[in-house]
N, C-alpha and C positions, 0 to 999 in steps of 0.2 A: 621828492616828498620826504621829509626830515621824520621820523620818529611819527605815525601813522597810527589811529584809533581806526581799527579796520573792525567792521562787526561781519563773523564769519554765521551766514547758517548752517544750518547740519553740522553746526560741531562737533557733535558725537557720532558723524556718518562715519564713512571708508574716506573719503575724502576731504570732511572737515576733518576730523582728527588728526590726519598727520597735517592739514594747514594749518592749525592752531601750531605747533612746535617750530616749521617751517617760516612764518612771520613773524616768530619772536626770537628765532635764532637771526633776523633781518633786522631786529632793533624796535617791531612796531608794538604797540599795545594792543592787545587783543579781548576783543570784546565777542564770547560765545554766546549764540543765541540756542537754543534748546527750548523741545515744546515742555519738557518730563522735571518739576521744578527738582526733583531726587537725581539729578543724573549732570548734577554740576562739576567743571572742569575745573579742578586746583590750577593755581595759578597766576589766573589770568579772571579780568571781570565777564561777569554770569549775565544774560538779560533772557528773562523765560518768556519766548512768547511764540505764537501761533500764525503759520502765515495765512490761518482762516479768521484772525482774529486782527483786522487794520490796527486796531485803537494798540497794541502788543507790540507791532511791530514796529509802529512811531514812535511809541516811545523806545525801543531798542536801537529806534537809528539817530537817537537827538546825539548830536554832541561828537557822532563819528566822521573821517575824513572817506573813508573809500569801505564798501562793504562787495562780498563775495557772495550771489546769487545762486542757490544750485537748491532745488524742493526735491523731498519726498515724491514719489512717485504716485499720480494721486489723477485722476482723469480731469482734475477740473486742474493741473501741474501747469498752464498757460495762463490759466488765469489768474491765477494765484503771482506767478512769476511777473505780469502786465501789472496789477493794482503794484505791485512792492517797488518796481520802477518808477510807478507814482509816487509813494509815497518816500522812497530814497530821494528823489526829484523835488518835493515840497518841505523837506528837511535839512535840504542845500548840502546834501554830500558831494565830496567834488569828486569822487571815482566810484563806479560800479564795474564789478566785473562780471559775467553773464557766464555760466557754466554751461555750454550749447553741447552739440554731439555735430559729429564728421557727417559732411555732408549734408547738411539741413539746408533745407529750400522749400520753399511753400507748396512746390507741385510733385512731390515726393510721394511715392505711390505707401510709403511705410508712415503713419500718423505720427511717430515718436519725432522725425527729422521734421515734419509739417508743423508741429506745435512748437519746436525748437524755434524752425523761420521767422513762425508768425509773433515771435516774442523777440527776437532780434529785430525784427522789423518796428518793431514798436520802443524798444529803449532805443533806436538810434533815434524815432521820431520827436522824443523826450529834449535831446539837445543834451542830457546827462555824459560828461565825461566818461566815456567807457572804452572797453576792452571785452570780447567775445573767444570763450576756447572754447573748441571742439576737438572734445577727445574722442578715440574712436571706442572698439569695444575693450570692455576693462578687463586685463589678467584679473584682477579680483572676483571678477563674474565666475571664475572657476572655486571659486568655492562651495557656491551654490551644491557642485557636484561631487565633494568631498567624500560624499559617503558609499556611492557608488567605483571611485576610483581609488579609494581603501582597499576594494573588492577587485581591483584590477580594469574597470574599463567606466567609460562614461557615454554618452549618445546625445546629439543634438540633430534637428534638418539643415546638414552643411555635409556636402561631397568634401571635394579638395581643393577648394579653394583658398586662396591665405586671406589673412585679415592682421592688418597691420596692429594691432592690439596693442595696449599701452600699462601700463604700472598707476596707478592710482596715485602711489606716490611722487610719481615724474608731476600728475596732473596738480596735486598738491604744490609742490616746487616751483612748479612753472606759474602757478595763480599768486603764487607769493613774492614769486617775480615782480611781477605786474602792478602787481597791488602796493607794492614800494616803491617802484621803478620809475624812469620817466622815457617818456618818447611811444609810446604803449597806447595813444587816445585813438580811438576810431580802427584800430586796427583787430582783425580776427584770426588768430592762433590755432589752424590744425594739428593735436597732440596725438603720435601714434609711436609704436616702438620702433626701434632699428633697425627694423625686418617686415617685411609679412611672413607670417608660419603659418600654415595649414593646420586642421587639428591631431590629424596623425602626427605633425610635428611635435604639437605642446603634447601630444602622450611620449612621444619621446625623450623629453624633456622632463616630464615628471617624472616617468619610469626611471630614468638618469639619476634624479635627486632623491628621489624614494626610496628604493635597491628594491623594488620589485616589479614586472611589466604592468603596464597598464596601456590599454587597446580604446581605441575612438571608433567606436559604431556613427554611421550616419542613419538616422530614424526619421521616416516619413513624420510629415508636419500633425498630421491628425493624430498618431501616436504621440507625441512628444506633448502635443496641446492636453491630451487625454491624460497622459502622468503629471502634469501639475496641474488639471480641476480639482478645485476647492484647497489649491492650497496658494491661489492667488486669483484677483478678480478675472474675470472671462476676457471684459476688457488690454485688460494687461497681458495674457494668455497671447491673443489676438495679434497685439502689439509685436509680444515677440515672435512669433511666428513670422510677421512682417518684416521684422528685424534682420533674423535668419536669411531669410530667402533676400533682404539687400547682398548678406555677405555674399552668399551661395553663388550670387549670379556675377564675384567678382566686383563690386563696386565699393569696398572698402580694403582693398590693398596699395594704395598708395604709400610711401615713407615722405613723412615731413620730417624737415629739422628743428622742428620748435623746441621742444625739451633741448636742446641743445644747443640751439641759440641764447632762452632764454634764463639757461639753469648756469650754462658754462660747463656742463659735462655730458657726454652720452648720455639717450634715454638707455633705462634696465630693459634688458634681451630676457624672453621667456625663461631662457637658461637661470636668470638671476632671479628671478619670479618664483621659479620652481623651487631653487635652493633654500630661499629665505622663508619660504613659505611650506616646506616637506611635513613640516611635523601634523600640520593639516590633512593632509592625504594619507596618511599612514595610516594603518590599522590600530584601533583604539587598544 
């Protein structure tokens, strides 16, 4: 694919953002979609629209060749993700790329992997030129905790298990791949880092990059669900409690080579996570 009008959503997420830089350091034209009409990306062309709103998103995808699938986090996120595959599909794009998670399968005891399936299952049904990644859990998700591991320690419900956890970045570079690239149709890309670490490891690793210790509490699930009510829907709560208890039991330590096949360099090791990311974790 020569020089690509790729429309990316969540352009202004963790992982639009650095795909926006990522596709046009590859030559393509980048068309950001954003719901927030104040929150435009220099650059590159703007299209504002809503993936609650069909009529917003058609016209966002007239005129592009390949666009990057990945929504807001949002209980009705399947649904939402199934109409957009229609509607990329009746605007004759000839590449979609489908932002899944590790491990999705329809009979997944955790909803987040079940809604993932049920939406892979349905853009292969499309006939749409596609490509599916599934990255696993994102070193980014540690920021959430930043404030607590300022203070020296953080808590999640996960013993010692490792979890092959990936850079958001790699997942950026690797979709960027894709989205240029050819030989990519039909196929599904598991993105995880170099390693599985355990979470006492990634406190190692912060602590490393920080200059001061920081300690990984393991916190029963009803604890954990009770510090973040009312500061995310119940549903979601729920979610990641599910989440959790896939890693806990060992079911997300696999290493794949994807970031590395598809990028041509190493996925980034927590080590690198940590470093580039310290001033986060630090004491304000």
């Amino acid at each position: 694919m020569n020089t690509p009008t790729v429309l990316v959503t969540g352009a202004t997420g963790t992982i639009g953002s650095a795909l926006v830089p990522a596709l046009q350091a590859r030559g393509a034209t980048v068309r950001a979609m954003t719901r927030d009409p104040d929150r435009r990306i220099p650059g590159v062309e703007n299209a504002v629209a809503d993936l609650q709103d069909p009529a917003s998103v058609a016209a966002a995808l007239d005129g592009v060749d390949a666009a990057f699938l990945n929504s807001p986090s949002a209980a009705d996120a399947a649904a939402l993700q199934i109409r957009f595959a229609d509607l990329a599909r009746a605007a004759g794009v000839g590449r979609l790329v489908l932002l899944s998670q590790y491990a999705a399968r329809t009979d997944s005891p955790v909803r987040f992997l079940r809604w993932h399936a049920e939406v892979e299952a349905h853009v292969r049904r499309t006939g749409v030129d596609h490509t599916v990644l599934r990255p696993n859990l994102y070193m980014q998700a540690l920021l959430a905790f930043a404030g607590t591991i300022a203070q020296g320690w953080f808590a999640a419900p996960i013993g010692a298990a490792a979890v092959s956890a990936v850079d958001t970045r790699d997942i950026a570079d690797a979709a960027a791949a894709v989205l240029t690239g050819a030989g990519h149709t039909g196929r599904t890309y598991t993105l995880t880092g170099p390693r599985a670490v355990s979470h006492d490891e990634i406190a190692q690793a912060l602590s490393a990059a920080i200059g001061h210790g920081v300690t990984f509490k393991g916190a029963p699930a009803d604890q954990f669900a009770a510090a973040l009510t009312g500061m995310v829907p119940a549903w979601q709560i729920d979610g990641l409690i599910e989440d959790y208890a896939h890693y806990d039991r060992g079911e997300a330590a696999e290493v794949h080579a994807s970031v590395a096949d598809l990028t041509g360099r190493p996925a980034r090791d927590i080590a690198d996570f940590a470093r580039d990311y310290a001033a986060a974790f630090r004491p304000a």
